[in-house]
C-alpha positions as CSV (number, residue, x, y, z in Angstrom):
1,X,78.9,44.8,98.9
2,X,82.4,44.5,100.6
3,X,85.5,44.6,99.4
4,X,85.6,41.0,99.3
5,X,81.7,40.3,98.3
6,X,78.4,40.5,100.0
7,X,79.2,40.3,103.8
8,X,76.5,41.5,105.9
9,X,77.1,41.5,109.8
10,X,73.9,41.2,112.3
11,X,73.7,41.2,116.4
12,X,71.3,39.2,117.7
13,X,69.0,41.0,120.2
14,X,66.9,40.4,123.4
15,X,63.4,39.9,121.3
16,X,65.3,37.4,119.0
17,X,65.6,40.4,116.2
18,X,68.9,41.5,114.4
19,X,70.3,44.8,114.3
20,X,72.3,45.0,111.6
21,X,76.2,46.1,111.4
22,X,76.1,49.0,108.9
23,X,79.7,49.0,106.3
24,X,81.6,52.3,107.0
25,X,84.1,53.4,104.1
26,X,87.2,53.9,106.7
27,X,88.9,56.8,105.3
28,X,85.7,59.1,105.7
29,X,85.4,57.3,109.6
30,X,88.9,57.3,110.5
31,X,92.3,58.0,108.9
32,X,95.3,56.0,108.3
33,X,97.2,56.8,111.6
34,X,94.2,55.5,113.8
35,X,94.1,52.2,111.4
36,X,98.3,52.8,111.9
37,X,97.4,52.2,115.6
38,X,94.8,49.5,116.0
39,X,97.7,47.1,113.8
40,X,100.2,48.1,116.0
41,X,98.0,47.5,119.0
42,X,97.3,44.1,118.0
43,X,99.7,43.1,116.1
44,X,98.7,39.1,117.2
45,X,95.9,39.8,115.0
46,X,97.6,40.4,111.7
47,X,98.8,37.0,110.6
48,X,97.6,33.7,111.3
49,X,100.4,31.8,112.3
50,X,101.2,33.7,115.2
51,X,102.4,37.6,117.0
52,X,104.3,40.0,115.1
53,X,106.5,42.0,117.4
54,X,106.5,45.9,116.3
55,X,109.8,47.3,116.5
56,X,109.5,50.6,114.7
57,X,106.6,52.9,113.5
58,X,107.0,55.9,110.6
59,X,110.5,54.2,109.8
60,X,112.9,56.3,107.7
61,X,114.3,55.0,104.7
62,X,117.1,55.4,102.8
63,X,115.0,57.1,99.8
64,X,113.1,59.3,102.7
65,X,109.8,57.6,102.4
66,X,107.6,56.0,105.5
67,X,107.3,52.2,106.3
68,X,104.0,52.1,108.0
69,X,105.1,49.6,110.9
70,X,108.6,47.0,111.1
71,X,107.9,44.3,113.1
72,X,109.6,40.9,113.4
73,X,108.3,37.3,113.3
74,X,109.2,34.7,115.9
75,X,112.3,33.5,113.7
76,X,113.5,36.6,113.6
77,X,112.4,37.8,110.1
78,X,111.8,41.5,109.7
79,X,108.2,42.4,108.5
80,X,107.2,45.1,106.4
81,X,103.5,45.9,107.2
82,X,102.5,48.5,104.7
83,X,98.8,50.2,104.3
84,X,97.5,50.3,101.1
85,X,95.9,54.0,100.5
86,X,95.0,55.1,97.3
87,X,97.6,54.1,95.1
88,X,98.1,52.2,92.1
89,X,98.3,48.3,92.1
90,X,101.7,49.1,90.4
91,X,102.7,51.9,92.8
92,X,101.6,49.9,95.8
93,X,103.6,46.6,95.3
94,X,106.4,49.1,94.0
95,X,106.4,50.7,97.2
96,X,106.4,47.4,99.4
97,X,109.5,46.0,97.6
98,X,111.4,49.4,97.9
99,X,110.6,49.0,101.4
100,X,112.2,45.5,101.9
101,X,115.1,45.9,99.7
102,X,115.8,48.6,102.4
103,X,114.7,46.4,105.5
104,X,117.1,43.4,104.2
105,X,120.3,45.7,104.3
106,X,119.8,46.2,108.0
107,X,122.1,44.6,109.9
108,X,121.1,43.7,114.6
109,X,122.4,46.9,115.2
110,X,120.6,49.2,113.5
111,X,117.5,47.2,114.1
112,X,118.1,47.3,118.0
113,X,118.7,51.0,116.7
114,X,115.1,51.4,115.5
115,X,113.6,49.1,118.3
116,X,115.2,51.9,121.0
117,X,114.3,55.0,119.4
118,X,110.3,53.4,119.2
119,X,110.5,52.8,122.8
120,X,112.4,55.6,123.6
121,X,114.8,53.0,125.5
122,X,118.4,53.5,124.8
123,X,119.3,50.6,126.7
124,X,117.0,47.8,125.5
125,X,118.2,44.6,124.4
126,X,116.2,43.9,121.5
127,X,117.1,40.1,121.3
128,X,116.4,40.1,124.7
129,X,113.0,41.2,124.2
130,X,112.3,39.3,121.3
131,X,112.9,36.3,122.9
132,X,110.9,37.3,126.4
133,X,107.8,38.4,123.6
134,X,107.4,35.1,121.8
135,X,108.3,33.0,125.1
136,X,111.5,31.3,123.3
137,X,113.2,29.0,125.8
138,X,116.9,29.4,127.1
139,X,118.4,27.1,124.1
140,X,116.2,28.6,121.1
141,X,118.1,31.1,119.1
142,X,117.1,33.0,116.0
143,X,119.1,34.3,113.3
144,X,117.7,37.7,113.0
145,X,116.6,39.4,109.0
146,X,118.0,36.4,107.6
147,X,114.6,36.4,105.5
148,X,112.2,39.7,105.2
149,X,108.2,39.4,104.9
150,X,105.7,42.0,103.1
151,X,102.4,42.8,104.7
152,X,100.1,44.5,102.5
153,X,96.6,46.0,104.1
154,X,93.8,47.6,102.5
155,X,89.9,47.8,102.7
156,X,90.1,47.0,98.8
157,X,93.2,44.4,97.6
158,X,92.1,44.9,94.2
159,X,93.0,41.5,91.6
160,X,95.9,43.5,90.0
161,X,97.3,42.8,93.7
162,X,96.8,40.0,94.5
163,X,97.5,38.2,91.4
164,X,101.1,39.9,91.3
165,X,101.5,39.0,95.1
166,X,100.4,35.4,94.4
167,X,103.2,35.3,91.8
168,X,105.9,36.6,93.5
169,X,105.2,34.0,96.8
170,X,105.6,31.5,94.2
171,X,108.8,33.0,93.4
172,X,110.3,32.3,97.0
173,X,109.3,36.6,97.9
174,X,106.5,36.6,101.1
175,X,103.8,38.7,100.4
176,X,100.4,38.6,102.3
177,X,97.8,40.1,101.5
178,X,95.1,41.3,104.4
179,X,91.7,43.3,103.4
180,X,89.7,44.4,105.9
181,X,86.2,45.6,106.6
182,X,84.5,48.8,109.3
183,X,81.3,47.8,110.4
184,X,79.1,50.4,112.8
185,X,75.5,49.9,114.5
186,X,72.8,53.0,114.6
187,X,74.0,52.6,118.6
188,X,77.7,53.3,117.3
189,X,79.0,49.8,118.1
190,X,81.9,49.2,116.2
191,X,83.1,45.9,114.5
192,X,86.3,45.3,112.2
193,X,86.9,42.2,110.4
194,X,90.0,40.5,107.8
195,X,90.5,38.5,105.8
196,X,93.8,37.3,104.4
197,X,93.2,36.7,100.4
198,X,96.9,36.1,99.3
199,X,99.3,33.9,101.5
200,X,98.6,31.9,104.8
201,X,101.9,32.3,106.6
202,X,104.1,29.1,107.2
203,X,105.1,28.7,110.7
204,X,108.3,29.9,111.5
205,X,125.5,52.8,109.4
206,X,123.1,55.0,108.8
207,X,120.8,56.7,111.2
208,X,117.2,55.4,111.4
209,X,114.7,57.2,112.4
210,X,111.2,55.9,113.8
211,X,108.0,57.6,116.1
212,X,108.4,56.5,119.4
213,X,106.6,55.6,122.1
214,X,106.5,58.5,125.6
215,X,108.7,57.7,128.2
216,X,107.4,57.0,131.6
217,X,108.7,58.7,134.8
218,X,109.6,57.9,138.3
219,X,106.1,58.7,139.6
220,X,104.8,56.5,136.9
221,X,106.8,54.2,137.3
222,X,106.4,53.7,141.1
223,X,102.4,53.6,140.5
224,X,102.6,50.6,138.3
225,X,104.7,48.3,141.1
226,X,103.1,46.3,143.7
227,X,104.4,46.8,147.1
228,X,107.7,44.1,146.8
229,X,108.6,45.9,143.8
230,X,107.7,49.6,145.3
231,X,110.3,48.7,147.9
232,X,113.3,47.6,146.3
233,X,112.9,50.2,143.2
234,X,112.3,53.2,145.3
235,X,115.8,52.3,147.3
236,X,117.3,51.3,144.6
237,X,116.9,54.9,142.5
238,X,117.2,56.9,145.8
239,X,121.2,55.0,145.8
240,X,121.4,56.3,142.1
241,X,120.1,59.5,143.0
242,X,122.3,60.0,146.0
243,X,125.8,59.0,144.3
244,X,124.9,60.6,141.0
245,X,124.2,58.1,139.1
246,X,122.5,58.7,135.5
247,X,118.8,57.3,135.9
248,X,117.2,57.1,132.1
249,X,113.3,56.7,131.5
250,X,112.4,54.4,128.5
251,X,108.9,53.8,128.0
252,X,108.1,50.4,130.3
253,X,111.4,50.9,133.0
254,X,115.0,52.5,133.6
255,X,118.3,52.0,133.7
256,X,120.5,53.4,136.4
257,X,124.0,55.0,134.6
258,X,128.0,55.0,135.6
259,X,129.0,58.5,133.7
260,X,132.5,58.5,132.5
261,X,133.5,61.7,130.7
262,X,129.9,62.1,129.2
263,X,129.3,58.6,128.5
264,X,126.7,56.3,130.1
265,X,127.4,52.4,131.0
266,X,124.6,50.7,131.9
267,X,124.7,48.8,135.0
268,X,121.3,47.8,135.8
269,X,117.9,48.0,134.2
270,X,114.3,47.8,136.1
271,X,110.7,46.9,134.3
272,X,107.3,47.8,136.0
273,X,104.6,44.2,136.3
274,X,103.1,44.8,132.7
275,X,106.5,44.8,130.9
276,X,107.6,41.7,128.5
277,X,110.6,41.2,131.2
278,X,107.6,41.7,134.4
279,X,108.9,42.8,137.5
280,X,112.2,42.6,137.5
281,X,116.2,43.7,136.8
282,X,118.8,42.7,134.7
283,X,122.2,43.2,134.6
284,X,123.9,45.5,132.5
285,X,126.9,43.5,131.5
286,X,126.5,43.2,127.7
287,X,127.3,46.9,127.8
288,X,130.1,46.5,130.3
289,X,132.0,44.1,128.1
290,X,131.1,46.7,125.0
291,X,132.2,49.6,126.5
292,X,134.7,49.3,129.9
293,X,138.6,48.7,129.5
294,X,138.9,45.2,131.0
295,X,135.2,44.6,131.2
296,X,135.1,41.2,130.6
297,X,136.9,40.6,134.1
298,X,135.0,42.8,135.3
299,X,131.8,41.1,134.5
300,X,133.2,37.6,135.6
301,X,133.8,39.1,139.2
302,X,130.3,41.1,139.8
303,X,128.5,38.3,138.3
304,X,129.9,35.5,141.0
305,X,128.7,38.5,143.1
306,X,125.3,38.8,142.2
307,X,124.9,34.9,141.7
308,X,125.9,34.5,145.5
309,X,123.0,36.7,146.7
310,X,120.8,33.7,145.8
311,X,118.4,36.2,143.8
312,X,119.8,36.5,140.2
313,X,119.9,33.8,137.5
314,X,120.9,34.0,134.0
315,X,119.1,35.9,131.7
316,X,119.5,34.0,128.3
317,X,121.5,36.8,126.9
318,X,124.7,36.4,126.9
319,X,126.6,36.9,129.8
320,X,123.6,38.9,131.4
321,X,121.8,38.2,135.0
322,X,118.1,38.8,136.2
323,X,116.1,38.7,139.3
324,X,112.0,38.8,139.5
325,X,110.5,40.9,141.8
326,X,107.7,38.5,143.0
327,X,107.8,39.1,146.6
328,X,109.4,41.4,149.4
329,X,113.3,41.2,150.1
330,X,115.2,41.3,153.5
331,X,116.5,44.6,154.3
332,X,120.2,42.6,154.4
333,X,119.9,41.5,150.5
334,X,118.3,45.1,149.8
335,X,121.5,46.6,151.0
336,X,124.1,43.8,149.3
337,X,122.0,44.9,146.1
338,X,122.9,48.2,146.8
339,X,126.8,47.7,147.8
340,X,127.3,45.5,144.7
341,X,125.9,48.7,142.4
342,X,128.2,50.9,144.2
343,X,131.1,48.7,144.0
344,X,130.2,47.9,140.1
345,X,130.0,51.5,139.4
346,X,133.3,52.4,141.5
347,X,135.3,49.7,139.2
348,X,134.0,51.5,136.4
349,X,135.2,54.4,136.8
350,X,138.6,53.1,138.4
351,X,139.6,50.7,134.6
352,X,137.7,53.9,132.6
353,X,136.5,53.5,128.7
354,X,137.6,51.2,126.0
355,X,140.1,53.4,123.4
């Protein structure tokens, strides 16, 4: 018997007989960081409805507890996906609310805060990501933690549970409730099935810490571009290596730097084929405007610049361009590239921080 009844699991082999999928109790197969994992690795597999996009993992909260995994819907919503371990009913609902009476206080910036420190990406744009992951087009914007979600997951979501979750849905707070089932052949094959038994999901300054994902590297990086890509990137960080430029390793791509007096403006990023923003760069000119005396000028001059190599088109973020890599350049617009970075990075340093 399952946590949610008789379920008994067969494979159907050559000779026509079964061979049947044995119930594992997880926590004496695996332990809660592996399970941690698999969600987190497929998070389009958690709710019905649609992806959840994972933005933080081991999240520190105010009270110095753990939420499992943050992740936000496509509307923006922040997502509290909690396991369900061996506490109390009372203890385990407790927990989940503590966690998004936290979660709702967050404001963008301390969310893009927790998105960057999980990919180890100080640069990332997490609106711009959001809206590259769930494919939003150019005019679709989203208002984001205007509303917060509760994911609860267990291998038993005992009645206590779900009758309290069903309640509080009913009181306008989201609460799903997912159980799950481990299922292993003689052979070792493995199987894992869920089933949501509260809630099918409508459509729709302090420091936080999170675990983060490694950060790749230039050899890495270079491996994981075809050959267009291979030969604008490698010229493009051998000019930022050359003229001492900062070059910053998140965990998909990198952003070439302007230091000024210890502080890094971002003027371009790059992301390898399998990234949400594929082969490709992007501007740096949200940070620009955020951080350079007179940046907005700035900005309005080097974008007519890049515009006029034919390459770059906006972005969807703000005042932001990008280009994909999708197949080789010309040695002549490889080298404007390059003159425009140089000239970017020279005004820079010429109008100097914002006081």
């Amino acid at each position: 018997m399952t946590a949610g009844g008789f379920v008994r699991l067969f494979r159907i082999i050559d000779n026509g007989k079964f061979t049947e999928y044995k119930e594992q109790v997880f926590k004496t197969e695996h332990n809660e960081k592996m399970l941690e994992s698999w969600l987190e690795n497929n998070s389009e597999s958690i709710i019905e409805d649609g992806a959840l996009l994972v933005i933080g993992r081991q999240v520190v909260t105010t009270f110095s507890s753990y939420i499992d995994l943050l992740a936000l819907d496509k509307a923006g919503n922040t997502v509290v996906v909690e396991l369900k371990r061996d506490r109390t009913p009372r203890d385990t609902l407790a927990q989940a609310l503590e966690y998004s009476s936290f979660v709702a206080n967050l404001n963008y910036e301390q969310l893009e805060q927790i998105f960057r420190r999980y990919t180890q990406d100080e640069n990332g744009a997490l609106s711009e990501y959001h809206k590259a992951y769930f494919k939003l087009g150019e005019n679709e914007g989203v208002t984001f933690n205007k509303d917060q979600r509760i994911i609860i997951i267990g291998y038993d979501i005992s009645a206590q549970i779900r009758e309290t979750a069903s309640f509080l849905r009913k009181k306008g707070i989201r609460v799903t409730c997912i159980e799950f089932n481990y299922f292993q052949t003689e052979s070792g094959e493995k199987l894992m099935s869920h089933n949501m038994v509260v809630g099918k999901e409508p459509t729709l300054e302090k420091e936080i810490a999170t675990a983060s994902l490694p950060k790749t590297n230039k050899k890495q990086f270079l491996e994981t571009v075809d050959e267009a890509g291979r030969q604008i990137f490698e010229k493009l960080l051998k000019l930022a290596e050359e003229h001492k430029l900062p070059i910053h390793w998140g965990s998909k791509g990198f952003s070439i730097n302007k230091d000024i007096d210890g502080t890094l403006v971002q003027l371009c990023f790059g992301y390898p084929p399998h990234s949400i923003s594929q082969q490709s760069i992007y501007t740096g000119f949200y940070y620009i405007e955020k951080k350079v005396r007179n940046g907005d000028n700035i900005v309005k001059l080097f974008r007519d610049r890049f515009e006029q190599t034919g390459l770059f088109v906006p972005s969807g973020a703000g005042n932001d361009l990008k280009t994909l890599i999708q197949e080789p350049w010309s040695e002549q617009k490889i080298t404007e590239l390059q003159d425009i970075m140089l000239d970017l990075a020279n005004s820079i340093t010429e109008n100097g921080l914002k006081e």
